[in-house]
C-alpha positions as CSV (number, residue, x, y, z in Angstrom):
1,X,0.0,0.0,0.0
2,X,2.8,2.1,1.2
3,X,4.1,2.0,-2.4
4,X,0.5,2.8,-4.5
5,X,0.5,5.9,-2.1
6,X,4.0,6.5,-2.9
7,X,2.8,6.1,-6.7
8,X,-0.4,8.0,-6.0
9,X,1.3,11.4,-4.7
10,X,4.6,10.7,-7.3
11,X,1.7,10.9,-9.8
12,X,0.0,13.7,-7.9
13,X,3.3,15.9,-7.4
14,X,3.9,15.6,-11.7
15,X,0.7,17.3,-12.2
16,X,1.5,19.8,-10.3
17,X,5.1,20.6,-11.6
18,X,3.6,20.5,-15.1
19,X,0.8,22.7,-14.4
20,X,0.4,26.3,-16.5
21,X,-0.3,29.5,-14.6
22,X,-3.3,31.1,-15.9
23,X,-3.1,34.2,-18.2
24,X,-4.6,35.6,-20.9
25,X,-3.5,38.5,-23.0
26,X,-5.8,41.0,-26.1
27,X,-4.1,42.6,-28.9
28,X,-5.3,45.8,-29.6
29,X,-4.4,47.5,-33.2
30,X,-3.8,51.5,-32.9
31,X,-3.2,53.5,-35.7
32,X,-2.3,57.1,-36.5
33,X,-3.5,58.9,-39.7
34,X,-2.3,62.2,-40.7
35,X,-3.9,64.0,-42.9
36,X,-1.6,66.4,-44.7
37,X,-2.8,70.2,-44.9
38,X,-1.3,72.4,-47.2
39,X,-3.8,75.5,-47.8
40,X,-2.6,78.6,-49.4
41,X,-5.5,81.6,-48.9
42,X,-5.8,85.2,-50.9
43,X,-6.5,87.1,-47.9
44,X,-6.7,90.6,-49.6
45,X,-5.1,92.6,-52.8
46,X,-6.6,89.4,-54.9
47,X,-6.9,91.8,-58.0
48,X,-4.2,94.5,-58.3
49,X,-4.6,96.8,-61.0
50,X,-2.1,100.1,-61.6
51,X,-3.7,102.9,-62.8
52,X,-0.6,105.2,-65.0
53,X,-2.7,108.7,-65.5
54,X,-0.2,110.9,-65.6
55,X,3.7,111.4,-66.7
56,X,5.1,111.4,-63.0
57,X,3.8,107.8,-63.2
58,X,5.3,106.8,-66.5
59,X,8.7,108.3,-65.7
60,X,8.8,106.8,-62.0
61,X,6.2,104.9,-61.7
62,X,3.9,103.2,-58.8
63,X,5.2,102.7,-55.5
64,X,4.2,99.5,-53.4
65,X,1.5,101.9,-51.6
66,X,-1.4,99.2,-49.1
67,X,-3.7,99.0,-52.3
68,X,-0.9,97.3,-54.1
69,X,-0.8,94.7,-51.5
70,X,-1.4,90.9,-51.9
71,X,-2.1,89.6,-48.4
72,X,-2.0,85.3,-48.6
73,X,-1.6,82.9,-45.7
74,X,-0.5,79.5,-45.6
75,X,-1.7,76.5,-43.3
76,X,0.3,73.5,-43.6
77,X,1.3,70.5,-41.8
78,X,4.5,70.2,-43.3
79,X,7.3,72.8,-44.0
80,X,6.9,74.4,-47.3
81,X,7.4,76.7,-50.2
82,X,6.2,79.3,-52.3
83,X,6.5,80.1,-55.8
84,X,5.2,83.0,-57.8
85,X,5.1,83.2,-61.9
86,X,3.0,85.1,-64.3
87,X,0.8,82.8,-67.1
88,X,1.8,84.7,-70.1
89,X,5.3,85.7,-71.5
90,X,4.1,89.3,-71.4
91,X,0.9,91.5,-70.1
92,X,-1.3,91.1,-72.9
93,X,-3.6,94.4,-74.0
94,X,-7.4,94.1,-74.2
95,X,-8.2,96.2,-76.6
96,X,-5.4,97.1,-79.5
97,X,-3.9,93.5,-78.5
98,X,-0.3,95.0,-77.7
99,X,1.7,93.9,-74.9
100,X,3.7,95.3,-72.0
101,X,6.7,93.5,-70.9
102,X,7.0,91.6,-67.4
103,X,9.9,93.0,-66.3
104,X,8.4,96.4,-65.7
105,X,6.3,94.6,-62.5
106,X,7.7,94.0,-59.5
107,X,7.3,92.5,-55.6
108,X,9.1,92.5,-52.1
109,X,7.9,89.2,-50.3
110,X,6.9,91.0,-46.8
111,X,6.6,88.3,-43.8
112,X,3.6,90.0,-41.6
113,X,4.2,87.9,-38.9
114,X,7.9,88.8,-38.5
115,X,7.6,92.1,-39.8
116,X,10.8,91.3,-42.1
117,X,11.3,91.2,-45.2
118,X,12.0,88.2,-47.1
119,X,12.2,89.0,-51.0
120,X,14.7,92.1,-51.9
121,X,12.9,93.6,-55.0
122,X,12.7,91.6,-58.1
123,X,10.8,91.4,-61.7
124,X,7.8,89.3,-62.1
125,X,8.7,86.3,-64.2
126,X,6.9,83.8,-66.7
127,X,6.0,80.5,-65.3
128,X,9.3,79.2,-67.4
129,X,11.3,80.5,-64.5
130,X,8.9,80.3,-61.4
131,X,10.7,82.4,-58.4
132,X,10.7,80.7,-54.8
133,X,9.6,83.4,-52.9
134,X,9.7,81.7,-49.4
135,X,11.6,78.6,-49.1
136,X,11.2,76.1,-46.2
137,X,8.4,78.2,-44.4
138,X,8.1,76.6,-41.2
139,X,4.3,74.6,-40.6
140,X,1.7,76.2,-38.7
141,X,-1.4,77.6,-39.1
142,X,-2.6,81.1,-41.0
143,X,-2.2,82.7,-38.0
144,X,2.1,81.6,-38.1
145,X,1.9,82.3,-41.8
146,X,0.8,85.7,-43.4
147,X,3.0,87.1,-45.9
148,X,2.8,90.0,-48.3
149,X,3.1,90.4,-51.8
150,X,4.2,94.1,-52.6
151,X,3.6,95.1,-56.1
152,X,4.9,98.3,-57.6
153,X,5.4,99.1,-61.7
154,X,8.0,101.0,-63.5
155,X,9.7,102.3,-60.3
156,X,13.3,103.7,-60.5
157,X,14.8,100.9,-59.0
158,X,12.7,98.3,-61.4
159,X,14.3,100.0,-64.1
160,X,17.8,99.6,-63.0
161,X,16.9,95.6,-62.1
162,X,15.3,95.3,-65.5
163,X,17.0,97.6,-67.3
164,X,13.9,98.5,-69.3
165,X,13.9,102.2,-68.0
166,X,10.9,104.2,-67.9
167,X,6.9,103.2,-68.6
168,X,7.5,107.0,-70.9
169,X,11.4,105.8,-72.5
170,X,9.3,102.5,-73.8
171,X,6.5,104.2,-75.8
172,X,3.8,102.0,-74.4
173,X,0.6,102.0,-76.3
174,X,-1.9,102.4,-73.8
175,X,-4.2,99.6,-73.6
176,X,-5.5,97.6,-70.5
177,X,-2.7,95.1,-70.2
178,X,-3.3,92.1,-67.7
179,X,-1.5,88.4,-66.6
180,X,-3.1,85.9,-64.0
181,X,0.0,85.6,-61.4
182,X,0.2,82.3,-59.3
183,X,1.2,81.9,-56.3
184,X,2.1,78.1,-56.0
185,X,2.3,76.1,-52.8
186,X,4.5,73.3,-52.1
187,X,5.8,71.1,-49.6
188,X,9.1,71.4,-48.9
């Protein structure tokens, strides 16, 4: 008997070394999704027109005065850039069909935010040669990211940069001369 006892709890202590501890586990999936924003918006100055009506404007021009001001902003998730180009190779006339050469419109890139500037002076261009106006803007909201577009035409120092000298020196027909300009955002 002694030995079917011995057997019994031999048999008994097995079960026991061999026996799992109880545990159970979940897997639970988590994801992410970012959704990439990139929003470019025409605050103000989305149509600029010059008006030349006298000869003081053909011989110096228009300054960059507030209603020759394209406000944008830009929300983005990312960092980004900004291009700007005109459409057409020159301003095209609406009525005798001439044309007025780009080079006689120019901008300063103006960061509101900052209150810097961050385009010196240069000629509008043809979207062949698209200019980076800001280059790795950092992401944020509109708020981060207003910027300024200031416009001016035929102004002694676009003359020297373009070397076209004055609206007067070019004999201009005058006409109602207009371009679409785009302002192209990108990520960086």
């Amino acid at each position: 008997m002694r030995k079917l006892i011995l057997g019994f709890a031999m048999l008994l202590m097995s079960q026991l070394g061999f026996g799992q501890a109880v545990s159970d586990n979940a897997v639970v999936p988590v994801s992410v999704t970012l959704n990439s924003i990139l929003r470019l918006t025409v605050v103000s100055g989305g149509n600029i027109q010059f008006v030349v009506n006298n000869i003081g404007d053909y011989t110096s021009g228009v300054a960059n005065t507030t209603q020759y001001r394209t406000t944008f902003t830009v929300a983005s998730s990312r960092d980004f850039d900004v291009d700007v180009y005109a459409e057409d190779l020159d301003f095209i006339g609406t009525d005798a069909g001439g044309s007025l050469l780009l080079e006689n419109v120019g901008y300063v890139v103006w960061d509101n935010i900052a209150a810097a500037q961050l385009v010196a002076l240069d000629v509008l261009t043809d979207n062949s040669a698209p200019v980076r106006i800001i280059d790795e803007g950092a992401a944020g909201d509109a708020t981060d990211n207003e910027f300024q577009l200031r416009w001016e035409l035929g102004t002694p120092a676009l003359q020297v940069l373009s070397t076209l000298g004055s609206l007067l020196s070019q004999s201009i027909a005058p006409d109602n001369y207009v371009n679409n300009v785009f302002i192209v955002l990108s990520v960086d």
